[in-house]
C-alpha positions in Angstrom: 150.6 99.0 -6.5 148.4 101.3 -4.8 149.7 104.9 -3.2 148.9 105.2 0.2 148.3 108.6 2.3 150.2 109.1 5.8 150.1 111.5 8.5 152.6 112.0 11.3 151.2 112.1 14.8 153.8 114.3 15.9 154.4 117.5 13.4 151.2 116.9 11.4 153.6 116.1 8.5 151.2 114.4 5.6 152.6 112.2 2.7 151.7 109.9 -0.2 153.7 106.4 -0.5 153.3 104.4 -2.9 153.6 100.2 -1.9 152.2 97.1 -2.0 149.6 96.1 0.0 151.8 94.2 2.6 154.0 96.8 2.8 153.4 99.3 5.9 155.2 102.8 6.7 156.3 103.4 10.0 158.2 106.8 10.4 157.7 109.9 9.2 160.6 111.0 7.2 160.7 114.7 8.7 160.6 113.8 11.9 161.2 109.9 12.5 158.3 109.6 14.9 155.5 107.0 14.0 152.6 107.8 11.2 149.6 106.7 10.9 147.7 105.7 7.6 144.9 108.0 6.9 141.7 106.8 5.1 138.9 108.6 2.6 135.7 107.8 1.9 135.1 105.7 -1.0 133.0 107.8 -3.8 129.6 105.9 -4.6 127.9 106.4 -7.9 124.4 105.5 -8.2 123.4 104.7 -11.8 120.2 103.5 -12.9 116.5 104.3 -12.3 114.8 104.9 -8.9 117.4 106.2 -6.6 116.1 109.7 -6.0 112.9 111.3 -5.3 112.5 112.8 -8.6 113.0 109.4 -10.5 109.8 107.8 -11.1 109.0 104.2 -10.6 107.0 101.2 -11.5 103.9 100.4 -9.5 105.5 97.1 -8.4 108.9 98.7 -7.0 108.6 99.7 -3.2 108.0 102.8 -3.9 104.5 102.6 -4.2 102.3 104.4 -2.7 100.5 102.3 0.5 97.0 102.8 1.8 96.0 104.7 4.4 95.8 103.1 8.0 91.8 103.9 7.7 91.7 102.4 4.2 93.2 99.1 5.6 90.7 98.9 8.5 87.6 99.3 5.9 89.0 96.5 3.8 89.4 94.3 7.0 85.7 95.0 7.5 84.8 94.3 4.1 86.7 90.8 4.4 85.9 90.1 7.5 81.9 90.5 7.0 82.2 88.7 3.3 84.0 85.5 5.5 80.9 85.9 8.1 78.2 85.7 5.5 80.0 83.3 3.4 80.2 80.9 6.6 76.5 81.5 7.5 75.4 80.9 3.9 77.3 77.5 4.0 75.5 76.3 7.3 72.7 77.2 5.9 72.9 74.9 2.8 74.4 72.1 5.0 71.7 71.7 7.6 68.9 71.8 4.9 71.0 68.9 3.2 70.6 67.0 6.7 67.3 67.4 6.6 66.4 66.2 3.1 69.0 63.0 3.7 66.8 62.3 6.8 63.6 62.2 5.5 
């Protein structure tokens, strides 16, 4: 059964019970007036790799580092004018294909 931590509203009065979990304290025993059930925050212990700053990680976690707004825009460039000449190269080689099946 866990203990449970209580505070009177009235004289401040704080207290430990120790119950089951249906089980619910309504007075305080100083002064009789109602209590209220105080709660802590739950500890949280990180363990593994990669949680701080200091930690170093993989490449492939999210971590990594991500190129620069300006380094994106020169790539786009680079694709864009590689699907460009790639397209132009193809029409090329289809229309002189027309022209050979015509003749």
């Amino acid at each position: 059964m866990p203990t449970y931590e209580y505070k009177c509203d009235n004289c401040g009065h704080s207290f430990e019970e120790f119950h089951s979990v249906n089980d619910n304290v309504e007075n305080c025993p100083q002064c009789g007036e109602k209590v209220r059930r105080v709660f802590h925050p739950v500890g949280i212990i990180f363990k593994g790799s990669g949680f701080y700053k200091t930690d170093t990680r993989k490449a492939s976690d999210n971590g990594h580092k991500r190129p620069s707004p300006k380094k994106m825009q020169e790539e786009y460039e680079k694709t864009k004018d590689k699907t460009s000449s790639d397209k132009k190269t193809s029409e090329k080689q289809e229309s002189s294909t027309d022209g050979k099946a015509e003749s």
